[in-house]
C-alpha positions as CSV (number, residue, x, y, z in Angstrom):
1,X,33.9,32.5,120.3
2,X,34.8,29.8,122.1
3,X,37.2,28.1,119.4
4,X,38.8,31.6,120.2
5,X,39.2,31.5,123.6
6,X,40.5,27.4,123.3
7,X,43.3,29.3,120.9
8,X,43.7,31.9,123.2
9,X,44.6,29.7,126.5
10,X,46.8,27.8,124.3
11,X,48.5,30.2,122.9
12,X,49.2,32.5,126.3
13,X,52.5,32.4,127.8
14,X,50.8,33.0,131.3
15,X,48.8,30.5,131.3
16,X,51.3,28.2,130.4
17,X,53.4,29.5,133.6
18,X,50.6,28.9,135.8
19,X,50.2,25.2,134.2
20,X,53.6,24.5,134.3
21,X,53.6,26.2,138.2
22,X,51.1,23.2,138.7
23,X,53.4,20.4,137.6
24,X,56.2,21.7,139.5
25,X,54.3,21.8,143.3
26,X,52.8,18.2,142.0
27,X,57.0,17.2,142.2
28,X,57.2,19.0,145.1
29,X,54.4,17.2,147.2
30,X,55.8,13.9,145.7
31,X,59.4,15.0,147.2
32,X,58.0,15.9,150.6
33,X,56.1,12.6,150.6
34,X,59.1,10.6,150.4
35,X,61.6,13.0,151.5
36,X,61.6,10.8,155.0
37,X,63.4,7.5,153.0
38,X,66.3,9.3,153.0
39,X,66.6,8.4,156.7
40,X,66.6,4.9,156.2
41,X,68.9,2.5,155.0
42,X,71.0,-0.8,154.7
43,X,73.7,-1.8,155.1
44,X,75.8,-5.2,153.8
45,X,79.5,-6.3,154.8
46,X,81.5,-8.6,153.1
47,X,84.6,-10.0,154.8
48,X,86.5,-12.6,153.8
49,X,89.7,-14.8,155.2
50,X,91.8,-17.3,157.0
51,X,90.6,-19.0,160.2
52,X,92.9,-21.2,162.5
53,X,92.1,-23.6,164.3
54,X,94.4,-24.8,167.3
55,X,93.8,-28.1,169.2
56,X,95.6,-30.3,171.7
57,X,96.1,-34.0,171.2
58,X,95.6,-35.6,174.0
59,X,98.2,-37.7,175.9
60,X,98.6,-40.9,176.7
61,X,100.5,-41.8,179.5
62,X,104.1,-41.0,179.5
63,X,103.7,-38.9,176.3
64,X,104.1,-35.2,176.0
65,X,100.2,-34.0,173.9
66,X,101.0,-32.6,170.1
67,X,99.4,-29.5,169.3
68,X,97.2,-29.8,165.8
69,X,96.4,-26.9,164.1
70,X,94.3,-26.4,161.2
71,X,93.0,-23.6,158.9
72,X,90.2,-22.7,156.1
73,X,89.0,-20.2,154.2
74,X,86.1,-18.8,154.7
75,X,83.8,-15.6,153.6
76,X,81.1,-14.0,156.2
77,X,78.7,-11.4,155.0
78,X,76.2,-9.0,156.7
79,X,73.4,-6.7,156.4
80,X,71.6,-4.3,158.9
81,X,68.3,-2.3,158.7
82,X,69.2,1.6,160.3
83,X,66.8,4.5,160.5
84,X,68.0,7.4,161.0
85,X,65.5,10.5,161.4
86,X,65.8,13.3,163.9
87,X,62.6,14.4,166.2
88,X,61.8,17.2,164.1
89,X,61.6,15.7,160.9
90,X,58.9,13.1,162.1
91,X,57.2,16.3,163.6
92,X,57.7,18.9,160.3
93,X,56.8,15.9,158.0
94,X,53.1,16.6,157.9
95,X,53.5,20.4,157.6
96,X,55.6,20.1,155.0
97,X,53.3,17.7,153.2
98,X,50.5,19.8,153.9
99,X,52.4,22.9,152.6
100,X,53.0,21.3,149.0
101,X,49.5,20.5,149.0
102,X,48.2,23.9,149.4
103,X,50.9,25.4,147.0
104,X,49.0,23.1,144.5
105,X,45.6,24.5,146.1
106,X,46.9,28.4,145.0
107,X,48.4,27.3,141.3
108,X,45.3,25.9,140.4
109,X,43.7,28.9,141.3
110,X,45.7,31.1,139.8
111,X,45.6,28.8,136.7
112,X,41.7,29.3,137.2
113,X,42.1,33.1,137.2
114,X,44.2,33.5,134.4
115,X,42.1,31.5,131.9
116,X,39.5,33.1,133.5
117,X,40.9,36.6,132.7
118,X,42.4,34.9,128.8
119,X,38.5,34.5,128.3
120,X,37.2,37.6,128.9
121,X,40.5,39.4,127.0
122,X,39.1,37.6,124.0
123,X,35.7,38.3,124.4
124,X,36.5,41.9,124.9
125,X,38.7,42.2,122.1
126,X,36.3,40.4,119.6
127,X,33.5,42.9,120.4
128,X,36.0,46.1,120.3
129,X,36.7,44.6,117.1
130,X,33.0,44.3,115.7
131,X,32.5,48.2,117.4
132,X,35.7,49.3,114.8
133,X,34.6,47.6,112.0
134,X,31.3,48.9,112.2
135,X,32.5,52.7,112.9
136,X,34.7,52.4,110.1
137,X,31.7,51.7,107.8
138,X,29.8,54.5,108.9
139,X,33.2,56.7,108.2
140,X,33.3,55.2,105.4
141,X,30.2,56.1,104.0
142,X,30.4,59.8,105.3
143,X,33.6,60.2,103.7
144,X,32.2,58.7,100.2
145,X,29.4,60.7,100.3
146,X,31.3,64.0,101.0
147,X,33.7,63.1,98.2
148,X,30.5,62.9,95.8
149,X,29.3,66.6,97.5
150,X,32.7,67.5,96.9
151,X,32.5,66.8,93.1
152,X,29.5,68.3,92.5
153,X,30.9,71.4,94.4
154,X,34.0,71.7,92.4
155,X,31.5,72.0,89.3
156,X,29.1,74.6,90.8
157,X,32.0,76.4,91.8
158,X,34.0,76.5,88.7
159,X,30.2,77.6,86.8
160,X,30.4,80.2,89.6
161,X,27.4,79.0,90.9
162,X,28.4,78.2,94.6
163,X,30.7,81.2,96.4
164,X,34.0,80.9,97.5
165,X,32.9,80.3,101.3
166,X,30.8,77.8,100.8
167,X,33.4,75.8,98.6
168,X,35.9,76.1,101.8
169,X,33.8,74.9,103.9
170,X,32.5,71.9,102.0
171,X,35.9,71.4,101.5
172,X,36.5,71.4,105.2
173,X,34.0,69.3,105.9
174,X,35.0,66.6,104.1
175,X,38.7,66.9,104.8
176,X,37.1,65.7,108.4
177,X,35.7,63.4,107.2
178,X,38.5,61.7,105.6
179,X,40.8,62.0,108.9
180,X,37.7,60.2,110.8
181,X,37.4,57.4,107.9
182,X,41.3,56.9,108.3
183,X,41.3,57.6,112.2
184,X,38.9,54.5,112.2
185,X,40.7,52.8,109.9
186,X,43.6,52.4,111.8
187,X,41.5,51.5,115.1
188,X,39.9,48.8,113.0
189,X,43.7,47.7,111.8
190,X,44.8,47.6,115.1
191,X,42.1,45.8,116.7
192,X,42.3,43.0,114.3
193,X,45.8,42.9,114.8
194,X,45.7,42.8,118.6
195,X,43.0,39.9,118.7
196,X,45.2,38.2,116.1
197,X,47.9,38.4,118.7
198,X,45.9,37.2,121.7
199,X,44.6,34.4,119.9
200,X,47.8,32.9,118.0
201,X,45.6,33.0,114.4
202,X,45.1,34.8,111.3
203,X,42.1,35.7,110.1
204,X,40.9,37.1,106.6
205,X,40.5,40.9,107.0
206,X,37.8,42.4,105.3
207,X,37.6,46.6,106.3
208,X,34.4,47.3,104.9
Protein backbone atom coordinates (compact mmCIF):
# COMPACT_ATOMS: atom_id res chain seq x y z
CA UNK A 1 0.00 0.00 0.00
CA UNK A 2 2.30 2.31 0.71
CA UNK A 3 4.62 1.79 -2.43
CA UNK A 4 1.16 2.81 -3.90
CA UNK A 5 0.49 5.76 -2.30
CA UNK A 6 4.63 6.94 -2.85
CA UNK A 7 3.47 6.27 -6.82
CA UNK A 8 0.47 7.98 -6.27
CA UNK A 9 2.00 11.50 -4.84
CA UNK A 10 4.45 11.28 -7.52
CA UNK A 11 2.47 10.77 -10.03
CA UNK A 12 -0.49 13.57 -9.21
CA UNK A 13 -0.50 16.68 -10.97
CA UNK A 14 -1.93 18.40 -7.77
CA UNK A 15 0.38 17.65 -5.70
CA UNK A 16 2.93 18.75 -7.85
CA UNK A 17 1.07 22.31 -8.09
CA UNK A 18 0.99 22.55 -4.41
CA UNK A 19 4.97 21.55 -4.38
CA UNK A 20 5.83 23.75 -6.95
CA UNK A 21 3.27 26.61 -5.10
CA UNK A 22 5.96 26.05 -2.27
CA UNK A 23 9.12 26.91 -4.30
CA UNK A 24 7.53 29.80 -5.76
CA UNK A 25 6.56 31.78 -2.06
CA UNK A 26 10.28 30.40 -0.98
CA UNK A 27 11.38 33.09 -4.09
CA UNK A 28 9.07 35.33 -2.96
CA UNK A 29 10.15 35.60 0.78
CA UNK A 30 13.77 35.68 -0.62
CA UNK A 31 12.61 38.84 -2.99
CA UNK A 32 10.86 40.60 -0.07
CA UNK A 33 14.01 40.07 2.05
CA UNK A 34 16.13 41.87 -0.17
CA UNK A 35 13.75 43.87 -2.00
CA UNK A 36 15.16 46.99 0.28
CA UNK A 37 18.88 46.87 -1.71
CA UNK A 38 17.24 48.29 -4.46
CA UNK A 39 17.31 51.55 -2.42
CA UNK A 40 20.89 51.65 -2.12
CA UNK A 41 23.60 52.43 -4.25
CA UNK A 42 27.05 53.84 -5.53
CA UNK A 43 28.06 55.86 -7.39
CA UNK A 44 31.76 56.54 -9.28
CA UNK A 45 32.82 59.65 -11.54
CA UNK A 46 35.53 59.75 -13.73
CA UNK A 47 36.69 63.11 -14.98
CA UNK A 48 39.59 63.76 -16.71
CA UNK A 49 41.63 67.11 -18.09
CA UNK A 50 43.74 70.12 -18.43
CA UNK A 51 44.68 72.24 -15.41
CA UNK A 52 46.39 75.75 -15.65
CA UNK A 53 48.34 77.09 -13.60
CA UNK A 54 49.00 80.96 -13.60
CA UNK A 55 51.77 82.63 -11.43
CA UNK A 56 53.49 86.03 -11.20
CA UNK A 57 57.17 86.41 -11.23
CA UNK A 58 58.13 88.70 -9.00
CA UNK A 59 59.85 91.93 -9.69
CA UNK A 60 62.82 93.35 -9.06
CA UNK A 61 63.22 96.79 -8.94
CA UNK A 62 62.59 98.80 -12.01
CA UNK A 63 61.25 95.65 -13.74
CA UNK A 64 57.74 95.09 -14.86
CA UNK A 65 56.81 90.99 -13.14
CA UNK A 66 56.36 88.18 -16.03
CA UNK A 67 53.35 86.14 -15.70
CA UNK A 68 54.31 82.09 -15.81
CA UNK A 69 51.80 79.89 -16.61
CA UNK A 70 51.83 76.20 -16.56
CA UNK A 71 49.58 73.25 -17.28
CA UNK A 72 49.15 69.23 -16.66
CA UNK A 73 47.06 66.66 -17.14
CA UNK A 74 45.37 65.21 -14.75
CA UNK A 75 42.42 62.58 -14.07
CA UNK A 76 40.15 62.83 -10.64
CA UNK A 77 37.71 60.08 -9.80
CA UNK A 78 34.88 59.72 -7.28
CA UNK A 79 32.48 57.48 -5.59
CA UNK A 80 29.49 58.13 -3.14
CA UNK A 81 27.48 55.79 -0.90
CA UNK A 82 23.33 56.96 -1.45
CA UNK A 83 20.38 55.31 0.16
CA UNK A 84 17.51 55.98 -1.01
CA UNK A 85 14.26 54.41 0.73
CA UNK A 86 10.92 56.18 1.37
CA UNK A 87 9.23 56.05 5.02
CA UNK A 88 6.88 53.44 4.05
CA UNK A 89 9.07 51.02 2.77
CA UNK A 90 11.12 50.77 6.03
CA UNK A 91 7.57 50.57 7.74
CA UNK A 92 5.80 47.80 5.00
CA UNK A 93 9.19 45.88 4.96
CA UNK A 94 8.33 43.58 7.88
CA UNK A 95 4.71 43.02 6.73
CA UNK A 96 5.66 42.21 3.57
CA UNK A 97 8.34 39.73 4.92
CA UNK A 98 5.93 38.35 7.22
CA UNK A 99 3.32 38.04 4.41
CA UNK A 100 5.66 35.65 2.23
CA UNK A 101 6.33 33.80 5.15
CA UNK A 102 2.83 32.87 5.90
CA UNK A 103 2.01 32.28 2.08
CA UNK A 104 4.68 29.47 2.63
CA UNK A 105 2.77 28.59 6.08
CA UNK A 106 -0.73 27.91 3.69
CA UNK A 107 1.29 26.01 0.67
CA UNK A 108 2.71 23.62 2.94
CA UNK A 109 -0.52 23.00 4.17
CA UNK A 110 -2.24 22.64 1.35
CA UNK A 111 0.65 20.40 0.09
CA UNK A 112 -0.18 18.50 3.55
CA UNK A 113 -3.88 18.20 2.51
CA UNK A 114 -3.45 17.07 -0.78
CA UNK A 115 -1.13 14.16 -0.11
CA UNK A 116 -3.19 13.73 2.61
CA UNK A 117 -6.35 13.33 0.38
CA UNK A 118 -3.75 11.34 -2.61
CA UNK A 119 -3.46 8.76 0.29
CA UNK A 120 -6.73 7.98 1.15
CA UNK A 121 -7.80 8.07 -2.85
CA UNK A 122 -5.51 5.15 -3.07
CA UNK A 123 -6.50 3.45 -0.19
CA UNK A 124 -10.00 3.73 -1.15
CA UNK A 125 -9.60 2.69 -4.56
CA UNK A 126 -7.44 -0.34 -3.70
CA UNK A 127 -10.23 -1.76 -1.45
CA UNK A 128 -13.14 -0.82 -4.07
CA UNK A 129 -10.91 -2.79 -6.16
CA UNK A 130 -10.61 -5.96 -3.83
CA UNK A 131 -14.78 -5.51 -3.16
CA UNK A 132 -15.09 -5.90 -7.42
CA UNK A 133 -12.92 -8.54 -7.71
CA UNK A 134 -14.44 -10.43 -5.16
CA UNK A 135 -18.16 -9.77 -6.45
CA UNK A 136 -17.12 -10.71 -9.63
CA UNK A 137 -16.13 -14.16 -8.40
CA UNK A 138 -19.21 -14.82 -6.70
CA UNK A 139 -21.04 -13.77 -10.28
CA UNK A 140 -18.90 -15.67 -11.64
CA UNK A 141 -19.70 -18.79 -10.05
CA UNK A 142 -23.52 -18.14 -10.04
CA UNK A 143 -23.37 -17.61 -13.68
CA UNK A 144 -21.31 -21.01 -14.20
CA UNK A 145 -23.34 -22.85 -12.24
CA UNK A 146 -26.66 -21.70 -13.96
CA UNK A 147 -25.02 -22.48 -17.27
CA UNK A 148 -24.48 -26.17 -15.90
CA UNK A 149 -28.53 -26.07 -14.74
CA UNK A 150 -29.12 -24.72 -18.00
CA UNK A 151 -27.57 -27.74 -19.76
CA UNK A 152 -29.04 -30.22 -17.89
CA UNK A 153 -32.46 -28.40 -18.52
CA UNK A 154 -32.14 -28.19 -22.26
CA UNK A 155 -31.89 -32.18 -21.93
CA UNK A 156 -34.91 -32.74 -19.59
CA UNK A 157 -36.68 -30.52 -21.67
CA UNK A 158 -36.00 -31.86 -25.02
CA UNK A 159 -36.84 -35.75 -23.24
CA UNK A 160 -39.95 -33.80 -22.24
CA UNK A 161 -39.26 -34.28 -18.96
CA UNK A 162 -39.28 -30.59 -17.54
CA UNK A 163 -42.38 -28.27 -18.95
CA UNK A 164 -42.17 -25.46 -21.02
CA UNK A 165 -42.51 -22.88 -17.86
CA UNK A 166 -40.07 -24.18 -15.99
CA UNK A 167 -37.48 -24.19 -19.02
CA UNK A 168 -38.39 -20.23 -19.30
CA UNK A 169 -37.80 -19.53 -16.23
CA UNK A 170 -34.46 -21.33 -15.68
CA UNK A 171 -33.67 -19.79 -18.66
CA UNK A 172 -34.43 -16.41 -17.10
CA UNK A 173 -32.75 -16.97 -14.29
CA UNK A 174 -29.62 -17.50 -15.69
CA UNK A 175 -29.92 -14.81 -18.33
CA UNK A 176 -29.58 -12.72 -14.86
CA UNK A 177 -27.15 -14.05 -14.00
CA UNK A 178 -25.01 -13.49 -16.87
CA UNK A 179 -25.85 -9.59 -17.02
CA UNK A 180 -24.68 -9.61 -13.10
CA UNK A 181 -21.39 -11.63 -13.98
CA UNK A 182 -20.71 -9.05 -16.87
CA UNK A 183 -22.24 -6.00 -14.86
CA UNK A 184 -19.41 -6.92 -12.38
CA UNK A 185 -17.09 -7.49 -14.81
CA UNK A 186 -17.03 -4.25 -16.01
CA UNK A 187 -17.00 -2.63 -12.35
CA UNK A 188 -14.01 -4.90 -11.69
CA UNK A 189 -12.44 -3.46 -15.27
CA UNK A 190 -12.93 -0.17 -14.38
CA UNK A 191 -11.76 -0.18 -10.97
CA UNK A 192 -8.49 -1.62 -11.99
CA UNK A 193 -8.24 0.89 -14.52
CA UNK A 194 -9.03 3.87 -12.27
CA UNK A 195 -6.32 2.83 -9.61
CA UNK A 196 -4.05 2.24 -12.48
CA UNK A 197 -4.62 5.84 -13.34
CA UNK A 198 -4.18 7.27 -9.86
CA UNK A 199 -1.16 5.50 -9.32
CA UNK A 200 0.84 6.00 -12.67
CA UNK A 201 1.41 1.85 -12.88
CA UNK A 202 0.36 -1.18 -14.54
CA UNK A 203 -0.48 -4.05 -12.86
CA UNK A 204 -1.13 -7.68 -14.04
CA UNK A 205 -4.95 -8.22 -14.20
CA UNK A 206 -6.20 -11.31 -13.12
CA UNK A 207 -10.47 -11.30 -13.17
CA UNK A 208 -11.04 -14.32 -11.48
Amino acid sequence: MSVLQDSALAHNHYVQFRNLQIIVNYCKLKASQVDWTRNIGIQANVGYGNLYDYSMNSSTSGTTPSSIATSRSETKYSTALYLNMPINTIVGRRNQVKLAKTEIEQAEQMAGVQRDETRQLVIRQYNDLILQQRLLRIKSKSFETGRINMQMVEKEFANGIVSVTEYARITDIVAKAEADYESARIDFLTAFMVLEEIVGMKFHLNAQ
